[in-house]
C-alpha positions as CSV (number, residue, x, y, z in Angstrom):
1,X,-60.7,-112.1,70.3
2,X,-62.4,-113.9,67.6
3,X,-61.3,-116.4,64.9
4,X,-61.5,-113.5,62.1
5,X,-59.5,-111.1,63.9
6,X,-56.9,-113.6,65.3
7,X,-56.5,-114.5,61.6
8,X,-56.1,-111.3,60.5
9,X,-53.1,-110.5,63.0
10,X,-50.8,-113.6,62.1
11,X,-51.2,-112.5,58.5
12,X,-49.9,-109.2,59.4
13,X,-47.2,-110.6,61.6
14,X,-46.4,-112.4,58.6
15,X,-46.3,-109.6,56.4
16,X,-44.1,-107.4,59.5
17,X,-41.9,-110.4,58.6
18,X,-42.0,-110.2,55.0
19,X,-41.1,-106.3,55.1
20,X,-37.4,-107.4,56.3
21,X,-38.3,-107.5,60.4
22,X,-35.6,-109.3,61.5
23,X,-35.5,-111.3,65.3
24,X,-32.8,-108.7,66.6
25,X,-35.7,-105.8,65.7
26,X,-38.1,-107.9,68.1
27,X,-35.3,-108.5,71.0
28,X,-35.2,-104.8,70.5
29,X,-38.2,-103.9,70.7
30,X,-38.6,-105.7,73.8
31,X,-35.7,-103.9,75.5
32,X,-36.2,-100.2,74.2
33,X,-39.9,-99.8,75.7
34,X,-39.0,-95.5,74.6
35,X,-39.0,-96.4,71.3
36,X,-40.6,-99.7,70.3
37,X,-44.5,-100.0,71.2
38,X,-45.9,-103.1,72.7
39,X,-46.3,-105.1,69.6
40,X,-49.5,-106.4,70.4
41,X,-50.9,-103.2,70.5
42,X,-49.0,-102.5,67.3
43,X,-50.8,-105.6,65.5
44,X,-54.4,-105.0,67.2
45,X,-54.0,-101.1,65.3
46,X,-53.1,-102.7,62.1
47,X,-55.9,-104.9,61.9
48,X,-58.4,-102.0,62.6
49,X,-56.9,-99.8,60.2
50,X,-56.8,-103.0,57.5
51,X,-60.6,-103.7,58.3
52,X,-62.0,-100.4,59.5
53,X,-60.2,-97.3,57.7
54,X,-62.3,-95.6,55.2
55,X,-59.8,-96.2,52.5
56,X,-57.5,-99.4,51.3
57,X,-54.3,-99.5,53.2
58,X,-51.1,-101.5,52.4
59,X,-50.0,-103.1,55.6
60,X,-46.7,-103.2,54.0
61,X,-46.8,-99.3,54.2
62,X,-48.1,-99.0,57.8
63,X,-45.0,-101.8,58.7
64,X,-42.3,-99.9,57.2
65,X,-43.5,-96.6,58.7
66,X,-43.8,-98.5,61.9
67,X,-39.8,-99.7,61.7
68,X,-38.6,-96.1,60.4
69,X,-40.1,-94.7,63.7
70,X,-40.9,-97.3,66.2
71,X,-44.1,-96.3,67.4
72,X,-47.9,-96.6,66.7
73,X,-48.5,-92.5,65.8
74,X,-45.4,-92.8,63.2
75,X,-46.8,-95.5,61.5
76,X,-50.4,-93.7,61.6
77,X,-48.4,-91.0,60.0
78,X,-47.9,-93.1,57.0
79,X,-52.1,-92.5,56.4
80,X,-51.3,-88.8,56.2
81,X,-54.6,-88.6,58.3
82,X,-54.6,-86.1,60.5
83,X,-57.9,-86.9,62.2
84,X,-56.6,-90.6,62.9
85,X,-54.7,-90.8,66.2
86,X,-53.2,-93.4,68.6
87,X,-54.2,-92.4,72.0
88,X,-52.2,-94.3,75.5
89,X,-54.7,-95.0,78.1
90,X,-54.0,-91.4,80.2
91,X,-55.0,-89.9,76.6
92,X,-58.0,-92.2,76.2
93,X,-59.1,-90.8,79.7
94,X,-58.9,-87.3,78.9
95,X,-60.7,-87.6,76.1
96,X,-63.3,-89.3,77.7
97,X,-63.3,-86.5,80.0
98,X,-63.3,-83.8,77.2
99,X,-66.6,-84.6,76.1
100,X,-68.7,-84.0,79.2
101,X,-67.6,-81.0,79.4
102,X,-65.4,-80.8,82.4
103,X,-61.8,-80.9,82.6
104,X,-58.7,-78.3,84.4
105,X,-56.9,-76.6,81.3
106,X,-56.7,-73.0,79.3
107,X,-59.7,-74.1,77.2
108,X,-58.6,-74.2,73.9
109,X,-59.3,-76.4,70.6
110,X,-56.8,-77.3,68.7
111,X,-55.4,-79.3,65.6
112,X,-52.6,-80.2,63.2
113,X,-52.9,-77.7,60.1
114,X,-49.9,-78.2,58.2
115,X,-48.1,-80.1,60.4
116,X,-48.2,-77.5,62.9
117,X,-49.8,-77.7,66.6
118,X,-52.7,-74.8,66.0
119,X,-55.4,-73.3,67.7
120,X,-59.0,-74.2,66.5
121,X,-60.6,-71.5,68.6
122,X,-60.2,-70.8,72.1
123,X,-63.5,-71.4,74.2
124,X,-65.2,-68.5,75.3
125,X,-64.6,-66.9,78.8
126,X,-61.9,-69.4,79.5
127,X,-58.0,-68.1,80.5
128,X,-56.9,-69.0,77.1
129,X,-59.7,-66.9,75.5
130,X,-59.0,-64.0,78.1
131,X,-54.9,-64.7,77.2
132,X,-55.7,-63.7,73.8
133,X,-55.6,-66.8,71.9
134,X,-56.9,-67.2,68.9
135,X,-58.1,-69.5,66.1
136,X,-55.4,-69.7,62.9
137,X,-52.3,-69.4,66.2
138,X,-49.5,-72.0,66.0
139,X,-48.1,-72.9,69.3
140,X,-44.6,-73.5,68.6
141,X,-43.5,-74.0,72.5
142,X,-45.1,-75.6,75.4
143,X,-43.2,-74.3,78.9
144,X,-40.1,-74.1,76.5
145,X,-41.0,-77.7,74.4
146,X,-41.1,-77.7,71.1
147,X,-44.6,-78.7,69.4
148,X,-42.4,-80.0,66.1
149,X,-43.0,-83.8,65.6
150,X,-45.0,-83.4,69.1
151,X,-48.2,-85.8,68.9
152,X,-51.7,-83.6,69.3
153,X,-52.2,-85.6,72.4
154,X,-48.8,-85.0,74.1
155,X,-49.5,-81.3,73.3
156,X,-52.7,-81.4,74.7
157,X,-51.7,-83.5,77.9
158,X,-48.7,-81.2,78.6
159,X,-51.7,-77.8,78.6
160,X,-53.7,-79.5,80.8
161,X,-52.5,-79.4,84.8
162,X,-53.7,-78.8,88.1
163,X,-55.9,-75.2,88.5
164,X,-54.0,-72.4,89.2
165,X,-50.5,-74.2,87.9
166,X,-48.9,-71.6,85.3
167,X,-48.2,-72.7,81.9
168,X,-46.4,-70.7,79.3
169,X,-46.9,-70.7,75.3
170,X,-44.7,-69.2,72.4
171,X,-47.5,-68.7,70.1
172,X,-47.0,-67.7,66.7
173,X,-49.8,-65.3,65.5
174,X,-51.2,-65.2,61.8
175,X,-49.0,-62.2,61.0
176,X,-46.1,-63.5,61.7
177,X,-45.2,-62.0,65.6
178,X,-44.1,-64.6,68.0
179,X,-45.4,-63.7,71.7
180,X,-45.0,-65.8,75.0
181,X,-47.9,-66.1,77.1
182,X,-48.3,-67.4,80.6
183,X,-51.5,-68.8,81.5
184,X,-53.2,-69.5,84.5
185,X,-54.9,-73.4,84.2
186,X,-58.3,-73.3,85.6
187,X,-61.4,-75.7,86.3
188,X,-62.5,-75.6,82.3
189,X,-66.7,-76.2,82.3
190,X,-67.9,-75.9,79.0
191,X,-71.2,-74.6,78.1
192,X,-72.1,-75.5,74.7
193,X,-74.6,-72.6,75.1
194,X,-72.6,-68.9,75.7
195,X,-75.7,-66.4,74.7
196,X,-79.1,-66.4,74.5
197,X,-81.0,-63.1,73.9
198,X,-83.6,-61.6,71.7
199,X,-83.5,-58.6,69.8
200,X,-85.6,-56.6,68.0
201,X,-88.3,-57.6,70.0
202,X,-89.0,-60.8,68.9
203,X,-85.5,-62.3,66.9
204,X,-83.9,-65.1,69.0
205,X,-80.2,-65.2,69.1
206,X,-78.6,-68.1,70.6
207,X,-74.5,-68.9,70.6
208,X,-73.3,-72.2,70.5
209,X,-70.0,-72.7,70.7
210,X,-69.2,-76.5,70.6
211,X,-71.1,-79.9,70.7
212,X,-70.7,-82.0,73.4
213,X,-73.2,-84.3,75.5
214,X,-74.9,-81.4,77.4
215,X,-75.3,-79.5,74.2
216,X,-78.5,-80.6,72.8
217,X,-80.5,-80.4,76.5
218,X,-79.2,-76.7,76.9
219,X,-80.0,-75.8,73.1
220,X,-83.4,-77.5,74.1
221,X,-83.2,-74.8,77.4
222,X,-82.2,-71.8,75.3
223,X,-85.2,-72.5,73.0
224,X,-87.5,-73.3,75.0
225,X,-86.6,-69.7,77.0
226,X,-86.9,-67.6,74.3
227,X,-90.2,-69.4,72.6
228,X,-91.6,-67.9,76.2
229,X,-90.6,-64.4,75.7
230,X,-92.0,-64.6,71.7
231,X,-89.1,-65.5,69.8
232,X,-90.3,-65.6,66.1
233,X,-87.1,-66.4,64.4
234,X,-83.7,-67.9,65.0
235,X,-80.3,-66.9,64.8
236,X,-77.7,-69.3,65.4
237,X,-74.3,-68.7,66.0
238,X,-72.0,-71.3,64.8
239,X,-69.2,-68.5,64.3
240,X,-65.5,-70.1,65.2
241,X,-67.4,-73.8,66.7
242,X,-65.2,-76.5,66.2
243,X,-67.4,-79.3,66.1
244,X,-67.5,-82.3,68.4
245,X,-69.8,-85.3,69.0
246,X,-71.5,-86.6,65.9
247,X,-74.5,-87.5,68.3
248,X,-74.9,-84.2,69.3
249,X,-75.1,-82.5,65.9
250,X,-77.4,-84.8,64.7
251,X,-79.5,-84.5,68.2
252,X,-78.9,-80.4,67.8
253,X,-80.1,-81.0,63.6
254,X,-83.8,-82.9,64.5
255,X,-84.0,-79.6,66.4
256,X,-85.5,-77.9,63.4
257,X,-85.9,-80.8,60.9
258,X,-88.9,-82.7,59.5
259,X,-88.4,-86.5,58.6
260,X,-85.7,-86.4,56.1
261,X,-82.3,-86.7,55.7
262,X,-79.6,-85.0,58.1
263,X,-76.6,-86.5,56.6
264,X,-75.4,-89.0,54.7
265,X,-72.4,-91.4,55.9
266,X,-70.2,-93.0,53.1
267,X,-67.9,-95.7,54.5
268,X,-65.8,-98.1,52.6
269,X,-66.6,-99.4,49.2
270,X,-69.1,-96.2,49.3
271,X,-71.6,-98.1,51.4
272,X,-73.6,-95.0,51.9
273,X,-76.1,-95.0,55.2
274,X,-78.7,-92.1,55.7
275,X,-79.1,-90.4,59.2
276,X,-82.6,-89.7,59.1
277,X,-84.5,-86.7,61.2
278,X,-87.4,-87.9,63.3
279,X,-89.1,-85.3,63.0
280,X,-88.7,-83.4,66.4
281,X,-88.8,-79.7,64.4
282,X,-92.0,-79.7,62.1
283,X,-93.4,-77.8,65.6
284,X,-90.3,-75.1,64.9
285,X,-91.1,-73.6,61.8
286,X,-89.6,-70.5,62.3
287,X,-87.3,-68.2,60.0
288,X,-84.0,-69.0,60.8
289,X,-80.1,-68.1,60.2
290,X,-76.9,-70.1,60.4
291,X,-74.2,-67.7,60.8
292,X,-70.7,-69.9,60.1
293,X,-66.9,-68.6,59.3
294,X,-63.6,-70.7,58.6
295,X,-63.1,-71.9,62.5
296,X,-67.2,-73.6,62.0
297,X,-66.1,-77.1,61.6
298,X,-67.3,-81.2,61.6
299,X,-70.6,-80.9,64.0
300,X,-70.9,-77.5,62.9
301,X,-70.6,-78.2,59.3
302,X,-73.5,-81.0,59.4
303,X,-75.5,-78.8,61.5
304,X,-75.6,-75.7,59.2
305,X,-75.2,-77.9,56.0
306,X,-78.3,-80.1,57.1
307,X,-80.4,-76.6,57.5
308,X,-79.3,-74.9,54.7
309,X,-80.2,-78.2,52.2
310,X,-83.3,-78.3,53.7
311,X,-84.4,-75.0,53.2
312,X,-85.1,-74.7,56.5
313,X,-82.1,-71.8,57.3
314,X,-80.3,-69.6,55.0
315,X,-76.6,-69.4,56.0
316,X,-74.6,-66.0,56.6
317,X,-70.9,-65.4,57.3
318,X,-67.6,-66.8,55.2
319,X,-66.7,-70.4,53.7
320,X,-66.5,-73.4,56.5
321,X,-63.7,-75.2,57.6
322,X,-64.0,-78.0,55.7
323,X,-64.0,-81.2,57.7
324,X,-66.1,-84.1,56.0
325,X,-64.6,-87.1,57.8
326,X,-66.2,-89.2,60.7
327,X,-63.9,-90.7,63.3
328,X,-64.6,-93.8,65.2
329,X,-63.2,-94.0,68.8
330,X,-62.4,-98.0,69.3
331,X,-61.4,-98.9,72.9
332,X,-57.7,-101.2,72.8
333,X,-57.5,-104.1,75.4
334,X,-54.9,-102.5,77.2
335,X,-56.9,-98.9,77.8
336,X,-55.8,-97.4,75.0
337,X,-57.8,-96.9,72.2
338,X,-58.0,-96.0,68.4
339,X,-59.4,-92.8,66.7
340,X,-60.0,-94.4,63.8
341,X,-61.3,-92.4,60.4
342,X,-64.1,-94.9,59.1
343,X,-66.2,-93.1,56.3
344,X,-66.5,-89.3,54.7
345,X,-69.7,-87.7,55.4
346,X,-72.1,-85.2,52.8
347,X,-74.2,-83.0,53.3
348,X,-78.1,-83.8,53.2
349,X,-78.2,-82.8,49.9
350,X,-75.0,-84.9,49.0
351,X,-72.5,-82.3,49.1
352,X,-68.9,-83.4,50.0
353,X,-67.2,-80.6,51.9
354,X,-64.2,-82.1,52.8
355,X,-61.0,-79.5,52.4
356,X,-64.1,-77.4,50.7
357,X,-66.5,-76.2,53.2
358,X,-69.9,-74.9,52.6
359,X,-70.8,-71.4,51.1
360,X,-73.3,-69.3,52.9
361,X,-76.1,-68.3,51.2
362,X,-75.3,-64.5,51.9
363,X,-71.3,-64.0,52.1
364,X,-70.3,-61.2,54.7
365,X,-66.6,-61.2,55.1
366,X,-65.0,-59.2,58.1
367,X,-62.6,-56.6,57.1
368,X,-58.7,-57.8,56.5
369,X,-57.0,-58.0,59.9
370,X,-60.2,-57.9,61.8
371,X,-60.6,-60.2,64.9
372,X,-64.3,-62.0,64.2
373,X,-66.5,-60.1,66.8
374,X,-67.2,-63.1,68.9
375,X,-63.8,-62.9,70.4
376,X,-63.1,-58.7,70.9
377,X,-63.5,-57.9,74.7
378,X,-67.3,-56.7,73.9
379,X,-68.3,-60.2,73.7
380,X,-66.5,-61.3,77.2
381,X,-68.8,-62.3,79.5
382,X,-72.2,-61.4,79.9
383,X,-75.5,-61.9,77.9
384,X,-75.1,-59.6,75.6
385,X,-74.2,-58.5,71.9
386,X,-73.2,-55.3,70.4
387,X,-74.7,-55.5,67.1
388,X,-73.0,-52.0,65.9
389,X,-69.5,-54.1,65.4
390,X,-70.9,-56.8,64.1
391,X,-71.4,-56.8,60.3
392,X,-72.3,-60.6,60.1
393,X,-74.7,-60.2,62.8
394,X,-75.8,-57.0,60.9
395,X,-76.7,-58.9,57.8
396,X,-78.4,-61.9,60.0
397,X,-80.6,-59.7,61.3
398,X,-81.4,-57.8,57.6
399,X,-82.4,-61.1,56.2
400,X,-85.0,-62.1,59.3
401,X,-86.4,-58.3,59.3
402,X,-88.3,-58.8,56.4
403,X,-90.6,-61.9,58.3
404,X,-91.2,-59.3,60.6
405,X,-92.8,-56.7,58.6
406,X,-94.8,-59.6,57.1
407,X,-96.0,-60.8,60.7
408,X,-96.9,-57.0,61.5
409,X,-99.1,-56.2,58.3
């Protein structure tokens, strides 16, 4: 530990004192390992938050909300920061799992929205997409647990299981019917990269359905395949992605970028630092489209905003998600670690879209009560769309027509 962080934690412990922390709270502490964290632990996540979170904190707060609950994700609580979670070191290793890819599950996404456990979007051709689930879902009961005052990570840990162990949700659907469904866990490999297809000849279509560290080789693959069959434009299918690595979405962005901006990273005190394209798309100057909805979130959001700034794609579907913040992941010495919110993020053009999302150029909204197409039982397995029920992918396809008249004169 070094001298500025050693520092740092006896002026906390002083100010745990000073927030009326008496020595029976600490012999307590001690004895009720349910309740109390390991104060160590409890001082090392204070000093990140005091040094590290994006915005000022009062330790005093963090303290009290840490007494009121006795534990490191109540007093996180206190930052009303859903994106900024404690995770104990079986979390920490699933999450490290999560982002290879590989993992036994359902194969769903999800988040607090509202204080409530809900689904993201399910990952395609996994049991929970096959189950039914569905982005906007709250899961109200895992094998008969309540999700209330559940942390994300418990919730997620208690999904997860051996392959071909049963596990039962009470899921509460957007209109308000509550249904229990059994589902199968199975062997969940994630392909960031579902479809790849042309049509009408010569427009490539290529689905990407989440960023992790495989995503930008088998973009790269996808491309790569269709540039050999004559691709001349691009769609892109961001449609209900949740996001994922940073690294990948900026890796996935110099894709189709010049040297320039891809976003811009505001931390504390606005220090603002610019991730820069190298330059790996001035070879890919093709027409493109972004298609996006509400469930196209964080990676996605940089992704499509990066394009659309740039002039380089215009953007078709509904309003983003809105997710604007950049989390740190900062290993603990005892194997847990910190997921730490440590600056905002805008657009390459300097948009904050935090809570706001980014408009698309042309706005094509599904009709009320229809499931997005992506997830009706056309789009289960196989390489293949069905344009016909797809008025977003319609209007895609209308704007990229016109290049191809221009190619044929």
């Amino acid at each position: 530990m070094t001298n500025k962080r050693r520092v740092l934690l006896v002026l906390i412990l002083v100010t745990v004192l000073a927030v009326g922390v008496s020595d029976s709270f600490f012999g307590r502490a001690g004895a009720d390992e349910g309740r109390f964290s390991d104060l160590r632990t409890v001082l090392e996540v204070a000093a990140l938050i005091k040094t590290q979170y994006v915005d000022p904190v009062s330790l005093t707060d963090l303290f009290k909300a840490y007494v009121a609950t006795g534990s490191i994700n109540g007093m996180l609580g206190s930052l009303n920061d859903p994106y900024t979670r404690y995770m104990d070191p079986e979390a920490y290793k699933q999450m490290q799992v999560d982002t290879t890819g590989v993992y036994g599950g359902i194969g769903i996404v999800v988040g607090m929205r509202d204080n409530k456990l809900t689904i993201v979007a399910p990952i395609e051709q996994t049991p929970g997409f096959y189950a039914g689930l569905r982005g906007g879902d709250v899961i109200e009961f895992i094998d008969g647990k309540p999700t209330k005052n559940m942390s994300q990570d418990e919730a997620v840990s208690l999904m997860r299981g051996e392959p071909g162990a049963k596990v039962v949700l009470g899921i509460r659907k957007k209109n308000g019917e509550f249904q229990e469904v059994p589902i199968i866990r199975e062997v969940i490999e994630v392909r960031s990269v579902t479809k790849q297809l042309l049509l009408d000849n010569d427009i490539g279509y290529i689905r990407l359905s989440s960023f992790s560290e495989r995503s930008a080789q088998e973009l790269e693959q996808a491309l790569a395949a269709l540039e050999r069959q004559g691709m001349r434009s691009l769609i892109l299918d961001l449609r209900g992605n949740p996001g994922g690595l940073l690294t990948a979405a900026i890796e996935i962005a110099d894709k189709f970028l010049g040297q320039g901006p891809i976003l811009h990273v505001v931390g504390r005190n606005g220090v603002v630092q610019t991730i820069e394209a190298q330059g790996e798309g001035v070879e890919r100057r093709y027409p493109m489209v972004v298609m996006v909805d509400g469930y196209s979130a964080s990676a996605s959001e940089i992704v499509s905003g990066a394009l659309k700034d740039r002039g380089i794609a215009t953007l078709v579907g509904t309003q983003t998600f809105g997710k604007g913040l950049v989390q740190t992941v900062i290993p603990l010495r005892d194997g847990s670690a910190l997921s730490l919110t440590t600056a905002r993020y805008q657009t390459a053009g300097g948009s904050d879209i935090h809570s706001v999302g980014i408009e698309p150029d042309v706005i094509v909204s599904l009709p009320e009560g229809e499931e997005p197409p992506y997830y009706t039982s056309d789009y289960e397995g196989g390489n293949v769309v069905d344009i016909a029920k797809d008025i977003q992918l319609q209007a895609a396809l209308e704007v990229l027509r016109p290049n191809q008249l221009k190619k044929a004169s």
